[in-house]
C-alpha positions, 0 to 999 in steps of 0.5 A: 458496561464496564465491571470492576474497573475493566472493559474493551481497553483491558481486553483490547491490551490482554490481546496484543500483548498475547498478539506480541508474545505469539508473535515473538514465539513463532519468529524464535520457532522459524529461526530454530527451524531454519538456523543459518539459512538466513534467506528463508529467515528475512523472507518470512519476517518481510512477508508479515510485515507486508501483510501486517501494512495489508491489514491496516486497510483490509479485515482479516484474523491476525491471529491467522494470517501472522503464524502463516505469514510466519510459516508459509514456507517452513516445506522448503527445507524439507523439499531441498533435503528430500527432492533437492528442489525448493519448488512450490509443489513440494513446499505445499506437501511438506510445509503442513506437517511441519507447520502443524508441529510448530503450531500444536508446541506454542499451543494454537487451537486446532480449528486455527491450526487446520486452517494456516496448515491449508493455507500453506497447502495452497499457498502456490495455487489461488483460487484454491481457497477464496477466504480473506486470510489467503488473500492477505498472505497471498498478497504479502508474499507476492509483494515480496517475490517481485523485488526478485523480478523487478530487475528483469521486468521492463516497467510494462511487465510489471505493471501488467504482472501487478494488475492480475496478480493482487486480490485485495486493494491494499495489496495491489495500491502497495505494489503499484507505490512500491514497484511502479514509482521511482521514489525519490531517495532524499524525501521532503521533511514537511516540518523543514518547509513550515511557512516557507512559499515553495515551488511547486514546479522546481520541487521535483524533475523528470527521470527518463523513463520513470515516475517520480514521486515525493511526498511533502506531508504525509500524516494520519490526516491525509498525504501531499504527494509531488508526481513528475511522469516522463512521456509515455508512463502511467499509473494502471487503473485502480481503485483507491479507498479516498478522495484525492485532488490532482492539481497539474502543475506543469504540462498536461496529463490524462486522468481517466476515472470510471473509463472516462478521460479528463484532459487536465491542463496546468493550473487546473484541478481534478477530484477523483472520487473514493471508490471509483476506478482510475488511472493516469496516463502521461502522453507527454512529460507533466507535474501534479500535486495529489493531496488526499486526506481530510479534515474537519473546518470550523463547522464541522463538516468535512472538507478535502486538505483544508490544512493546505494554503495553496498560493493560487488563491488567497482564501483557498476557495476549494472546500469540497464536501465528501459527498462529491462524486463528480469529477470536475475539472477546475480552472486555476483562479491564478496565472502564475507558477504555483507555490505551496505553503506548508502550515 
C-alpha cells in the first residue's frame, strides 16, 4: 500500500541515484589514488562494467560488487612502491588497508566494508571465498585480463582457459561471444533490411580459422544471429538461460545437447532447449541462422521469434511452446536457398 503518494517507484529512484552518486564518488577516489597511472584507472572502470553486464543475468549486491569492481587492486601501487612487484600476492595484502580507507572517507557501513576488503584480500585466489559477489567480481575481472592473452593464445588455449576459468554463466557465455567469435566489424542494422528478402547464405562468409558472427536483430525480445564456422571450430559446451532455434543454412554441423550429437543438415532446424548443455561443433565449413528470444501470439501464449517470416514457409509453421524440452530435428518444407525477411 502506497502512503502519501510514494511506494516501490519512489524508493527504487532514491536507490540508483544513491547507486550513481557512490558510483560517481568512488571512481573520483581511484583516479585521485592512481593520478596519472591511467592503466590501473581504465582497467578498474572495464572491469565494473563487465561485472555490471554480468549482473543483468546474475543476482548479486551492487552495492558490493561496485566498490570492489572499483577498488580490487587499489594494493598494486603500494606493492610497486614497497616490493617493486604488482604481483597478486602483495595486491591482496596491501589493497584491504587501502580500500577500508576510501570506503570508511565516502561512508560505507562497516559489515559492507569487511566484506569488499576480504573480497580484495582473496581476489587472486578462488575457492577462498564462494559468495555470489566474489564470483561476479572475479568473473568481470578475468573478462578483462584475457584481452592481455588472446594474442598469445591459439583459439584452443582459450577455449579450454575459459571453460575452467568462469564460476557464473553469464560470465563465461560473455567470454565465449567475446573472445571466441570472430565478429564481424560492419554489423547489420536490422532497420536497413525492413521488408527486404535477404540471403541468408550470401549474408556472411567464411574466415579461415575462425567463427563469424552477425546479428541482424538484436532486441529485448530476443536476437537473430548469422554463424559461418570454418572446419574444425566449435562452440565448447555451455549452458544458455534461453531456448534458441538453430537453422543450418548452408553445409552441416554437429549440435551436441546434454552430450547427445544432432547431425543437422541444410534446410533443417534444431531447438536446443534453456538450461541444458550444449555445444557446436563444425567438422566441415556450415552456415546457421540462431534466433533466440520470444514473444507473445494472438493468443497469448508464448512461441519462439514469431516476429520472424522465414521464406521456407509461407505461413512460418514453426510455433513451438516454451514447454518444449526435446530436441528435434526438422526438415525444411522448401528446397531452395533460404532468404529471410525482416519485419
Amino acid at each position: 500500500m502506497k502512503s502519501g503518494g510514494y511506494g516501490n517507484g519512489f524508493k527504487e529512484d532514491k536507490r540508483n541515484e544513491y547507486m550513481k552518486t557512490l558510483k560517481q564518488k568512488l571512481i573520483n577516489e581511484l583516479e585521485e589514488y592512481f593520478g596519472i597511472d591511467k592503466k590501473r584507472i581504465k582497467h578498474a572502470k572495464n572491469v565494473l562494467q563487465f561485472a555490471e553486464k554480468i549482473l543483468e543475468k546474475e543476482k548479486a549486491d551492487l552495492h558490493i560488487v561496485m566498490p570492489v569492481s572499483i577498488l580490487h587492486d587499489v594494493g598494486i601501487k603500494v606493492g610497486e612502491e614497497k616490493y617493486n612487484s604488482s604481483s597478486g600476492h602483495y595486491q591482496q595484502i596491501e589493497g584491504p588497508p587501502v580500500a577500508r580507507k576510501i570506503l570508511q572517507k565516502i561512508g560505507l557501513k562497516e559489515k559492507d566494508i569487511k566484506e569488499i576488503c576480504n573480497i580484495i584480500a582473496y581476489h587472486h585466489a578462488p575457492g577462498k571465498i564462494n559468495t555470489q559477489n566474489f564470483k561476479v567480481l572475479y568473473d568481470a575481472d578475468c573478462l578483462e585480463n584475457i584481452k592481455e592473452i588472446i594474442e598469445k593464445k591459439s583459439r584452443n588455449q582459450l577455449e579450454k582457459i575459459i571453460n575452467r576459468m568462469f564460476f557464473t554463466k553469464s560470465g563465461k557465455l560473455l567470454a565465449i561471444k567475446l573472445y571466441l567469435w570472430q565478429e564481424v566489424n560492419m554489423s547489420i542494422k536490422s532497420e536497413e533490411f525492413l521488408g527486404t528478402a535477404m540471403s541468408l547464405d550470401k549474408t556472411i562468409e567464411y574466415s579461415n580459422g575462425s567463427i563469424v558472427s552477425k546479428t541482424i536483430v538484436e532486441k529485448k525480445t530476443g536476437t537473430v544471429t548469422l554463424f559461418a564456422f570454418d572446419e574444425r571450430q566449435n562452440l565448447s559446451e555451455h549452458i544458455a538461460p534461453f531456448d534458441a532455434i538453430v537453422f543450418v543454412i548452408e553445409g552441416e554441423g554437429e549440435i551436441v545437447i546434454n552430450g547427445e550429437p544432432h547431425i543437422v543438415k541444410s534446410g533443417q532446424m534444431i531447438i536446443m532447449p534453456a538450461n541444458i548443455s550444449h555445444a557446436v561443433n563444425a567438422k566441415k565449413p556450415f552456415k546457421m541462422l540462431q534466433i533466440s528470444g520470444l514473444c507473445k501470439g494472438k493468443s497469448g501464449k508464448i512461441y519462439y521469434a514469431r516476429y520472424l517470416s522465414i521464406a521456407l514457409a509461407a505461413s512460418c509453421p514453426w510455433k513451438m511452446p516454451l514447454t518444449t524440452r526435446e530436441a528435434p530435428v526438422l526438415a525444411s518444407p522448401a528446397e531452395n536457398t533460404p532468404s529471410i525477411l525482416v519485419e
